[in-house]
C-alpha positions in Angstrom: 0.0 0.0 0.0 2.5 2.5 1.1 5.0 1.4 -2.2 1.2 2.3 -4.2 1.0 5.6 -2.8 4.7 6.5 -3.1 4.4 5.6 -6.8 1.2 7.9 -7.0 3.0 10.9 -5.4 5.7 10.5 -7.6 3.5 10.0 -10.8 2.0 13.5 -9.7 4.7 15.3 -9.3 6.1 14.2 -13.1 2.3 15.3 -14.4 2.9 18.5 -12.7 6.3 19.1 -14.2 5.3 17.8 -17.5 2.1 20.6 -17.1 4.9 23.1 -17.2 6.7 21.6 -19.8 9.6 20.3 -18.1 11.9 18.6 -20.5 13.5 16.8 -18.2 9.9 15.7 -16.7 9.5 14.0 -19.9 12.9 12.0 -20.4 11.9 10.9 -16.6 8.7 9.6 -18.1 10.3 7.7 -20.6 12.9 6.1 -19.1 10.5 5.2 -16.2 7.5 3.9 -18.7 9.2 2.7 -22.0 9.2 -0.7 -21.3 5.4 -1.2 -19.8 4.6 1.0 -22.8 6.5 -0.8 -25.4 5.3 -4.4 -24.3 1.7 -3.1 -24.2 2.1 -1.7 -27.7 3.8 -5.1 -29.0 1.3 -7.0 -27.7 -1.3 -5.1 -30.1 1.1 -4.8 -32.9 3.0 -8.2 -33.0 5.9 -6.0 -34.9 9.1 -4.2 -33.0 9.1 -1.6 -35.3 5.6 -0.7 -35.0 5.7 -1.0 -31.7 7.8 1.7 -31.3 6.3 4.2 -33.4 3.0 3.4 -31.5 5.3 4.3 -28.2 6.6 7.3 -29.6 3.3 8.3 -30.7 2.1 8.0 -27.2 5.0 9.6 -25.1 4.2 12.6 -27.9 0.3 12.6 -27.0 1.1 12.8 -23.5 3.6 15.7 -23.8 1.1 17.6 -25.9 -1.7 16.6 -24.1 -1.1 16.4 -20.3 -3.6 19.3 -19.9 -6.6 16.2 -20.5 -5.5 14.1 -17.9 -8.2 14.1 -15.1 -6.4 13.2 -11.4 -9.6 10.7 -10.8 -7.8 8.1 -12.3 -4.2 7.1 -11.7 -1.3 8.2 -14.3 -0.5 5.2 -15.5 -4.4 3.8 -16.5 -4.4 6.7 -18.6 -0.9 6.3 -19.9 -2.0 3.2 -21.1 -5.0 4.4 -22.5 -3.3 6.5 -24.6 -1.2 3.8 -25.8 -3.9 1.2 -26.7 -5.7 4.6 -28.5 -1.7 4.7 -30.4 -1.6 0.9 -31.1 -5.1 0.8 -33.0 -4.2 3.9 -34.8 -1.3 2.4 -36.2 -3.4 -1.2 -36.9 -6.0 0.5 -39.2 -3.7 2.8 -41.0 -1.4 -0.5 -42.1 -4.8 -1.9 -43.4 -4.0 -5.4 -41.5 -4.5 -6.5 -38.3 -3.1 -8.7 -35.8 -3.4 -9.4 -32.5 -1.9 -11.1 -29.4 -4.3 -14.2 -28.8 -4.7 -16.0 -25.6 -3.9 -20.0 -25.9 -6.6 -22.1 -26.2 -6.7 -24.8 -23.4 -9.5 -27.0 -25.0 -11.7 -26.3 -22.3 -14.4 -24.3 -21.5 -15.6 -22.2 -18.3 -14.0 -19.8 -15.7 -10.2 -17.3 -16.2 -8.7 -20.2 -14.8 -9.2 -22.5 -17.9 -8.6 -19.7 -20.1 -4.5 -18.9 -20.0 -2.3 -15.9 -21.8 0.5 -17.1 -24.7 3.1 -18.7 -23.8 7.0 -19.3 -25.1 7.4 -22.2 -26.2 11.5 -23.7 -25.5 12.0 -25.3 -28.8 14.0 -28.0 -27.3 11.5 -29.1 -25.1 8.4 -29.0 -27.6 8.5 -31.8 -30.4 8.2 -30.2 -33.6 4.4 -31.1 -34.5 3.3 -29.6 -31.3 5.1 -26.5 -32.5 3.3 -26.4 -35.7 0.0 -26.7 -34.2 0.9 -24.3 -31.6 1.8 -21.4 -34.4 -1.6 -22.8 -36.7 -4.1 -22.3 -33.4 -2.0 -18.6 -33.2 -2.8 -17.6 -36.5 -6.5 -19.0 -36.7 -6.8 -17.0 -33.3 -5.2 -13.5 -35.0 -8.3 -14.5 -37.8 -10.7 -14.7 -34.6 -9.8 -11.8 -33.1 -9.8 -9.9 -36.4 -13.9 -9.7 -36.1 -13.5 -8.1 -32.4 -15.0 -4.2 -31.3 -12.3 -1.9 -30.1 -13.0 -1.5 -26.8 -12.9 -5.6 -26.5 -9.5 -6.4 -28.2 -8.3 -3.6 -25.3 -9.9 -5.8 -22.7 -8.3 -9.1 -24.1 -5.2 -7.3 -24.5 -4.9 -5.8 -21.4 -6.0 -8.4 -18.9 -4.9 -11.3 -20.9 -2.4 -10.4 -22.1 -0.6 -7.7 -20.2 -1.8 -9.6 -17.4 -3.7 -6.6 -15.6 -6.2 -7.2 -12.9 -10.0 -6.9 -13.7 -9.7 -3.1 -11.4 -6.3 -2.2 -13.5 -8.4 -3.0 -17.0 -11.6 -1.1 -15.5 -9.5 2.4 -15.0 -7.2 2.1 -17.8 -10.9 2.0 -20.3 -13.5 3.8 -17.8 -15.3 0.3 -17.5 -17.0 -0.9 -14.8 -15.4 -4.3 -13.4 -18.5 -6.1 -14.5 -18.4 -4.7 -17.7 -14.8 -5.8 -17.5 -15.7 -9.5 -16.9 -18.7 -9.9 -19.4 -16.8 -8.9 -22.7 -13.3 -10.8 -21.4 -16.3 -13.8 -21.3 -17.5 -12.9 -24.5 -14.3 -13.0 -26.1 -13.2 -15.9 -24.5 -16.4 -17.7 -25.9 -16.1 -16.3 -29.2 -12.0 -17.2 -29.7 -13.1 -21.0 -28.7 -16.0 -21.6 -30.5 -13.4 -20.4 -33.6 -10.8 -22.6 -33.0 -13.4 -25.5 -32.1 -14.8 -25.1 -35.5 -11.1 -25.0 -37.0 -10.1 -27.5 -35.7 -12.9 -29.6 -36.7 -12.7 -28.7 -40.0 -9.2 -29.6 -40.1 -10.0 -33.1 -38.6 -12.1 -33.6 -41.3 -9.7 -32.4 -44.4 -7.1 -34.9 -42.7 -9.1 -37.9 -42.7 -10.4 -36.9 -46.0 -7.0 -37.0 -47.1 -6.2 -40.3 -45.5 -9.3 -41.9 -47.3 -7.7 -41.1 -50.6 
């Protein structure tokens, strides 16, 4: 609690100096945020150098507009607000989009049968399991393609970025429950895809076995 409220203090005192336009505010900012800002930005863009335009476009949003910040929410949510906003910016002007997608663990239900990617240590993982693994990725990045918004910042953010449900909620003004129901949603809606994939991929196999 007190290492929370030290961090706030401090985060207020750099909005303060950046609201006078401290230079050195801002290099503070940077070196203190770059790499929660950067990893946030990958994890929309899937692409290091778009990554860090998106994070240059959102240390530059925040110099220019400090004056929008509104104290009722901490620094940081709305840091990363901004840098979601940067991320999708830079999505629909490349005319493509992909996404980080959650693993699928075959089953259905609650977060805890729901889990975040993974690395995969190539010496551990036979090679047909690392095939599959990259296929379900990219029929996921085709799921996730058909999402709102406001729901691939959820997904990103909680599952992803591994925020809590009250981290996610102040970052996007959401409620908590509103929170929960679309990371549900989305959950549903990324394994009823894959199901179907995969189904149809069983059924091209033993097609092709038959022959």
């Amino acid at each position: 609690m007190a290492r929370s409220k030290k961090i706030h203090d401090a985060d207020d005192a750099l909005v303060r100096r950046l609201l006078r336009k401290d230079q050195e505010a801002l290099m503070e900012l940077v070196d203190h945020y770059h790499e929660k800002v950067y990893s946030l930005a990958y994890s929309f863009t899937r692409n290091a150098e778009d990554a860090e335009e998106v994070v240059q476009d959102a240390f530059s949003t925040v110099w220019k507009k400090i004056g929008l910040f509104k104290h009722n929410a901490t620094f940081s949510s709305w840091l990363y607000r901004v840098t979601s906003n940067a991320a999708l910016m830079k999505l629909r002007s490349r005319r493509r989009e992909k996404y980080v997608l959650l693993e699928d663990t075959q089953k259905g239900g609650g977060d805890e049968d729901f889990k975040s990617p993974v690395d995969i240590e190539d010496h551990a993982v036979p090679i047909e399991d690392q095939l599959l693994h990259k296929e379900l990725q990219d029929e996921m990045y085709r799921a996730l393609d058909h999402l709102s918004d406001i729901d691939q910042r959820v997904f990103i953010l909680r599952d992803v970025q591994g925020f809590g449900n009250e981290a996610v909620s102040s970052a996007l003004d959401l409620s908590i429950p509103a929170v929960k129901a679309r990371l549900h949603r989305v959950r549903l809606a990324v394994k009823d895809h894959l199901k179907q994939y995969l189904k149809e991929e069983n059924r091209a196999k033993k097609k092709s076995n038959n022959v």
